[in-house]
N, C-alpha and C positions, 0 to 999 in steps of 0.2 A: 504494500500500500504506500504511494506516493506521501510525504511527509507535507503538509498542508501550514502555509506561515505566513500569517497577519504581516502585510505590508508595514503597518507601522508599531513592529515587536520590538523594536531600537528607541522605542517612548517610553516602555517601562521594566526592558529584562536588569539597567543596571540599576544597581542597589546593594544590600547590605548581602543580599544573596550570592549575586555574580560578584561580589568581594569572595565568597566563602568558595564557591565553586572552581573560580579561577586565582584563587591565591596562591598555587605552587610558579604564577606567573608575575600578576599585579599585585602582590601584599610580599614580596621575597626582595629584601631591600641588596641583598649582592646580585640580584639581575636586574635592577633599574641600577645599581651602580654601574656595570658595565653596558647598560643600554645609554648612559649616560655620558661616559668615558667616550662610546663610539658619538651620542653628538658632538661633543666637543671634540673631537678626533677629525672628524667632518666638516665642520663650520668653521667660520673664524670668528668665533663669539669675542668679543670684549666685554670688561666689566659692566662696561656705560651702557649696554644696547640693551633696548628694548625685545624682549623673547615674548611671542605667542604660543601657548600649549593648546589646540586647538585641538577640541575633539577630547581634552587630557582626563576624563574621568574624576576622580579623587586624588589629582593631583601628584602622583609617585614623581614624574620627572620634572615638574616647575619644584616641588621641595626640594628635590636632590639638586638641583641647579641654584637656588638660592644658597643651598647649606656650599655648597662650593662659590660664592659670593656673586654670584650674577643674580643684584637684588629689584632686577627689570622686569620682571617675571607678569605675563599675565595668563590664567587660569579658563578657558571655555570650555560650556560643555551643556549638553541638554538635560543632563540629568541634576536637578538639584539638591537630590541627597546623594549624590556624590561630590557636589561644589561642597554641599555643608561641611561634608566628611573633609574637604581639602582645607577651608576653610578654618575647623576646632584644629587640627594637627599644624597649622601653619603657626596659630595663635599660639600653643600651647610652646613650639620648639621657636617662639619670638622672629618667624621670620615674615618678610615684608612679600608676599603680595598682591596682584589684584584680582577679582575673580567676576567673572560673567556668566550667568545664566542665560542661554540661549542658540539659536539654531546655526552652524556652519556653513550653511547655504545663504544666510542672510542676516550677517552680522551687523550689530550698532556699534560698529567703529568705523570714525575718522580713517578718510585712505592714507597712505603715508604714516601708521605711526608705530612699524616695530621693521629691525633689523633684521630679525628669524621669524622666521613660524616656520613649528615643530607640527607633524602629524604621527603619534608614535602607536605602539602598543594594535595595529593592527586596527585602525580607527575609522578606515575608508571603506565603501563597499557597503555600507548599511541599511540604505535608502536605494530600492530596487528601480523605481524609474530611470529612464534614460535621461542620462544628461546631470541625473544627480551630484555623482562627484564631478564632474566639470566646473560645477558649482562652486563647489565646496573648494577647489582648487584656483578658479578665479578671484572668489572673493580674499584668497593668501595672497594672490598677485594683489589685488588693488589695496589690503594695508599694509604690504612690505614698501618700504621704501626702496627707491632706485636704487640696485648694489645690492639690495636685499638677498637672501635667500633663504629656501623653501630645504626644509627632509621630511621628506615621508617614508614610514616606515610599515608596508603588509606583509602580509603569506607569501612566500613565492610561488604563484600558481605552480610550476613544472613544479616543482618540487612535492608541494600538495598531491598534485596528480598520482606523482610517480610511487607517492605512500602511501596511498590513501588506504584505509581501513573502513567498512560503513559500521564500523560497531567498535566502541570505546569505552571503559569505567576506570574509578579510580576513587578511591576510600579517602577520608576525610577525618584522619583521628580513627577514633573506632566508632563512630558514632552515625557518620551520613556517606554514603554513597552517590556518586554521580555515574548515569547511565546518558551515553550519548549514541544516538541512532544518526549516521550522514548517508548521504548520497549526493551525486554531482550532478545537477541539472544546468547546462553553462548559460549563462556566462560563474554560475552559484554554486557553492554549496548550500546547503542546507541539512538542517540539525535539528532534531529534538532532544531536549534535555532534559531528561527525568533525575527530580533529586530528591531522596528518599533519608531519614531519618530512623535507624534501628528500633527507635524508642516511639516516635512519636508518627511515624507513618509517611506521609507526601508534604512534602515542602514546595516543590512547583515540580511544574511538568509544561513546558512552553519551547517553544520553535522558532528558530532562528534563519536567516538567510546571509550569507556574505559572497561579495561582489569578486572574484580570484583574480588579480592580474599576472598576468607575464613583464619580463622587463621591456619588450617593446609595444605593449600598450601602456602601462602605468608612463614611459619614457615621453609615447604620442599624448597624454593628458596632460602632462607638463605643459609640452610644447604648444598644445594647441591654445592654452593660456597664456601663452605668450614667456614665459622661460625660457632659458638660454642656459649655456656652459652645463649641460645635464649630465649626470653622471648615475649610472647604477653599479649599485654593490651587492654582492648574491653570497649566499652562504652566510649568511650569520646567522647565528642561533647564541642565546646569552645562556641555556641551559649547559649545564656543565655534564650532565647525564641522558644518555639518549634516554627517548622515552613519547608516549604518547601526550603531549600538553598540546592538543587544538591546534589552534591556528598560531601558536604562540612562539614554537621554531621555526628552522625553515623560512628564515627573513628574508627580505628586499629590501635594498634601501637605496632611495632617488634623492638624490640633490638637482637643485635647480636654483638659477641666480635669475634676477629680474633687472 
């Protein structure tokens, strides 16, 4: 049976949940350090510049860029109890910075006012209409400043392809289980995600869709926003252990200058 998934499941799968499900990725602070290590390896960040986390969830790579003194940091993202969550942790370890609630496709900011925008953690692809992420990649062109540059970081589709599995699980303490069902319908995958509780029964049970690029289509969405100086880098994985984690090894990552 064909896995069936609400266009707009990327309004409310993230939360306190997809913190717990996907934590051996987004809540593991030695792989947003070296997710971290690799932007600043990539960019030419300076102290003074202005950074966009766009797309950044609960905030793992805008704190880990502050706590390394780039205190330019701004925070986007659609889900608000995930800003909250970036939000109490910024305040609590005293660092500076700014956070926005709201859509990627049609941001309230001023053109011209950051020197990077970041798209990390597998953050593109969410939104199934055509044309979606072109969006979301134009409106990085119109507030980067001239000189600017763009990293985006997804799945490597070949890679994805070449591994795929349609059936994955993986235990959670001793307590919760996560059951994931996939299949490739392209340009997508797609997921159901059952997460069960030893004690207390169903925790969610909901379905997902992400968008797979290759590097010379992710390279042509750059481009056709008008970016320049593009570069793909392939093979990176921050995990230290093979291992089934989603979309979450198996990296790509595109630079582009504006």
């Amino acid at each position: 049976m064909s896995i069936q998934v609400d266009p707009a499941w990327w309004k409310t799968l993230f939360d306190e949940v997809y913190l717990l499900t996907d934590a051996r990725s987004v809540c593991d602070r030695q792989i947003t350090r070296r997710e971290v290590d690799l932007i600043c390896r990539l960019l030419p960040i300076q102290d003074s510049h202005k950074i966009l986390d766009l797309c950044g969830g609960h905030g793992r790579h805008c704190l880990e860029l502050s706590r390394r003194g780039y205190t330019a940091c701004t925070l986007l993202d659609y889900s608000e109890k995930l800003i909250n969550i970036a939000r109490t942790n910024a305040s609590k370890n005293d660092l500076k910075m700014e956070f926005i609630c709201g859509d990627a496709r049609q941001m309230d900011i001023p053109p011209a006012s950051y020197e990077h925008v970041i798209i990390m953690g597998n953050s593109l692809g969410y939104v199934q209409q055509d044309g979606a992420d072109a969006k979301i990649i134009s409106e990085a062109f119109r507030v980067l400043r001239t000189g600017g540059w763009i990293l985006v970081d997804v799945a490597d589709g070949e890679a994805v392809r070449s591994s795929f599995s349609p059936n994955a699980w993986h235990e959670i303490g001793e307590g919760v289980v996560v059951c994931r069902q996939r299949e490739i319908r392209e340009p997508f995958i797609c997921a159901r995600e059952v997460v069960l509780s030893k004690s207390d029964g169903l925790i969610r049970d909901q379905s997902y869709a992400i968008r797979i690029y290759d590097a010379a289509g992710l390279s042509d969405l750059l481009e056709e926003s008008g970016f320049t100086r593009i570069n793909i880098h392939t093979e990176f994985s921050p995990h230290a252990a093979d291992g089934d984690y989603g979309f979450m090894n198996n990296r790509m990552i595109a630079i582009g200058q504006k």
